[in-house]
C-alpha positions in Angstrom: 142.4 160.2 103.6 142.0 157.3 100.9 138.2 156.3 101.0 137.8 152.9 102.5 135.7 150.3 100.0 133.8 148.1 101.5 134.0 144.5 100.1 131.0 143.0 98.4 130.2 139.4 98.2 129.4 137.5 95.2 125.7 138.4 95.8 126.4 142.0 95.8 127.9 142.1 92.6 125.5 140.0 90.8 122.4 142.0 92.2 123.8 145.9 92.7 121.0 146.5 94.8 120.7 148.4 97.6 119.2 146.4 100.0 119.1 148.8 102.7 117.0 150.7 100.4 114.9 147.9 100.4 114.4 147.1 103.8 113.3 151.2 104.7 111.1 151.2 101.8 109.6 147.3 102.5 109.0 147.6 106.3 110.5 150.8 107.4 106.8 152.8 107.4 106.0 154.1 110.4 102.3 153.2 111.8 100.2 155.5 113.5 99.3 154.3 117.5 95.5 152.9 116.3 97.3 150.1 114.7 98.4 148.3 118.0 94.5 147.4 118.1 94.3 144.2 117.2 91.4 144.6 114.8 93.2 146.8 112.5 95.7 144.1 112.4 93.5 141.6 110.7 94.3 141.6 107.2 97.9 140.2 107.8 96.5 137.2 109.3 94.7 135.9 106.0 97.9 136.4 104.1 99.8 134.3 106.8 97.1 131.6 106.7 97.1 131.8 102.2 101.0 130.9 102.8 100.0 127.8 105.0 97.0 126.6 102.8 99.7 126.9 99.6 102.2 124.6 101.8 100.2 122.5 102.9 98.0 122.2 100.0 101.2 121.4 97.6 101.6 118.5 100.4 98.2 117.2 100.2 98.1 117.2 96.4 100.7 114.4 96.1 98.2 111.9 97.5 95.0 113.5 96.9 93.2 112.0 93.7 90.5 114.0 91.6 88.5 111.1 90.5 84.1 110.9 91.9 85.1 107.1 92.5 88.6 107.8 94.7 88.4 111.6 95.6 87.2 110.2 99.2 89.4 107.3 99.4 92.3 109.2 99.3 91.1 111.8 101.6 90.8 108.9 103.9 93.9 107.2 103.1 95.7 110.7 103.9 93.8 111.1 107.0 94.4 107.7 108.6 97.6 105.6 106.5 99.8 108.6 106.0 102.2 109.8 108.8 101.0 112.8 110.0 98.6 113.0 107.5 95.7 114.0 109.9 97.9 116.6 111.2 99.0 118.0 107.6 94.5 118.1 106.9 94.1 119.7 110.1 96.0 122.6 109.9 95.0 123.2 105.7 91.1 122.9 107.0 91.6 125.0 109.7 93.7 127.7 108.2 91.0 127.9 105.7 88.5 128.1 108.1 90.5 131.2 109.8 91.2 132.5 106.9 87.7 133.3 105.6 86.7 134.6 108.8 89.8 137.0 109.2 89.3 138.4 105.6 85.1 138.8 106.2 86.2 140.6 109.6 88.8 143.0 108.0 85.9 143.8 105.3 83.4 144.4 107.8 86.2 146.6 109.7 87.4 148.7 106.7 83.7 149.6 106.3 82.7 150.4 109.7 85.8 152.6 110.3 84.9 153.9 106.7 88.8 153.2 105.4 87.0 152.5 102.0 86.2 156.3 100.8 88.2 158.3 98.5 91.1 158.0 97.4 91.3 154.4 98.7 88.5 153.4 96.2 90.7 150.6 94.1 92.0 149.5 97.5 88.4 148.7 98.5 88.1 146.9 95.3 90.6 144.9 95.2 90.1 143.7 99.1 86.3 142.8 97.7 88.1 140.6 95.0 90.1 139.1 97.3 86.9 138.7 99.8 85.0 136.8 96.7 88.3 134.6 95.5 88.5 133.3 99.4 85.2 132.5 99.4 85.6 130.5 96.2 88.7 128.9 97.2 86.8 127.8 100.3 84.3 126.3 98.4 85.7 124.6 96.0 88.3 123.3 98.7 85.4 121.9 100.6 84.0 120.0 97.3 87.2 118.2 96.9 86.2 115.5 99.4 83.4 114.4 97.3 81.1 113.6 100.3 77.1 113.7 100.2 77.3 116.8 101.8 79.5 118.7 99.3 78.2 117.1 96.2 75.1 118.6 97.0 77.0 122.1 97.6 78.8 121.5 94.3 75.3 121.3 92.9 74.0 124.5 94.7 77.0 125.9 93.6 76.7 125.7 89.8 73.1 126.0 90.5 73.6 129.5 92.1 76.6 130.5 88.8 74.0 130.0 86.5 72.0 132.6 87.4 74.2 135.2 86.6 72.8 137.6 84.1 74.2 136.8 80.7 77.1 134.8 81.2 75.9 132.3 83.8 75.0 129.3 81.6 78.7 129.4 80.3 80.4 129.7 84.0 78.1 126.8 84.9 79.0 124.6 82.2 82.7 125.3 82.5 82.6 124.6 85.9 80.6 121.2 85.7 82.8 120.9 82.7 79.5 119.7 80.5 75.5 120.1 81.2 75.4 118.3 84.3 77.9 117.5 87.0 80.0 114.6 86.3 83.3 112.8 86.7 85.3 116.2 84.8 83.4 118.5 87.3 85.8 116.9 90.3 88.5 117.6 88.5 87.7 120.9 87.1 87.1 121.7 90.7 90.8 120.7 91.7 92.2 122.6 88.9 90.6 126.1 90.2 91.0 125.1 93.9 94.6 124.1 93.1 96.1 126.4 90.2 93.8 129.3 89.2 92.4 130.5 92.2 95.9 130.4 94.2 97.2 132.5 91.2 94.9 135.0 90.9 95.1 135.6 94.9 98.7 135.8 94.8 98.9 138.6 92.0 95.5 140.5 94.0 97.8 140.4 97.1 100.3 141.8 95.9 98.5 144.7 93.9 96.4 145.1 97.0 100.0 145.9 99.2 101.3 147.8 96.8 97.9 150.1 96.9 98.3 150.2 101.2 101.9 151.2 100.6 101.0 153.9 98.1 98.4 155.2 99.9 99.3 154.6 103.7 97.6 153.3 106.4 94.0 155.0 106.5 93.9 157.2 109.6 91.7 155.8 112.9 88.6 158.7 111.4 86.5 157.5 114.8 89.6 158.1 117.0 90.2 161.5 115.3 86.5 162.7 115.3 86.4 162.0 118.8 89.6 163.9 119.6 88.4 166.5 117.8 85.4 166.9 120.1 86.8 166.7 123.0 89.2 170.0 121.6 85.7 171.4 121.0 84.3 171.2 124.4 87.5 171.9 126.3 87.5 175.4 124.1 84.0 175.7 125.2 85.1 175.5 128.8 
């Protein structure tokens, strides 16, 4: 019998990839039971809520202006003269908001369950990194408004970088973009709310799936150590 070809589109031939391939190795793991609890399922929600924050935050940045003596007025004018401009804030604030919780909750639950020993050690890293570059995203996010409030945090801030042993005077300065903050330290602040931070979380995220995937999902140790126990006491019996 002749061997039947199956057609290929003009997709196919341009990118001879097996996609199938693809698919099984993407998404086609399978997960043990202990990941139907919910609190094993928390680092996915951060990376949802990064994918809003970019969207919206792209959105935002078209009428949002870096400036001490208009950064305010335009968060206002957004919030009050632009259609659906409230809405648009709303949902950037508050996916921030969830998004540093859900990532301090999945550190606080890769400790607990002890997912962070060997060989997962540059797994553990990485999430820390990411930990640290959501907190600075959150931060310099909540500067941008240029109220009392966050001036002052913008001041604690800086205050708080240049303490670090050795190279602290030069992260302060670079952040306040001279000796003392001033009208470049607003838009220094958008630049590494806006560009570098988003980078540099994209590229962790990425590094940090590709560890999971190498690696697999950790085993449930407490679940295990319990079953073993029970094996223990039913031979005892």
């Amino acid at each position: 019998m002749e061997e039947v070809k199956k057609e290929t589109g003009w997709i196919d031939k341009s990118l001879p990839v097996d996609w199938g391939k693809v698919k099984e190795e993407a998404i086609g793991e399978i997960l043990p039971q202990h990941m139907k609890l919910w609190w094993y399922c928390l680092g996915g929600v951060p990376a949802l809520m990064f994918m809003l924050l970019v969207g919206t935050g792209m959105l935002l940045a078209f009428y949002y202006v870096p400036h001490p003596d208009k950064a305010y007025e335009s968060v206002a004018h957004i919030t009050n003269d632009i259609p659906y401009g409230w809405w648009l804030r709303s949902l950037h604030r508050w996916g921030a908001e969830i998004m540093v919780v859900t990532v301090s909750l999945h550190a606080i639950r890769v400790f607990a369950t002890g997912a962070y020993r060997h060989p997962r050690e540059v797994c553990w890293i990485s999430g820390a990194l990411l930990l640290l570059l959501t907190f600075g995203l959150g931060f310099t996010g909540y500067s941008l408004v240029y109220t009392q409030q966050s001036y002052w945090a913008m001041t604690i801030g800086t205050g708080i970088a240049g303490k670090t042993p050795i190279i602290g005077s030069f992260i302060s300065r670079f952040m306040m973009g001279g000796e003392a903050i001033g009208p470049d330290t607003l838009n220094r602040f958008f630049i590494i709310h806006a560009a570098i931070l988003p980078v540099l979380l994209f590229l962790l995220i990425i590094f940090h799936i590709i560890v999971i995937r190498l690696h697999g999902v950790a085993e449930h140790v407490v679940g295990m150590q319990r079953e073993i126990v029970r094996g223990l006491s039913r031979g005892d019996e």
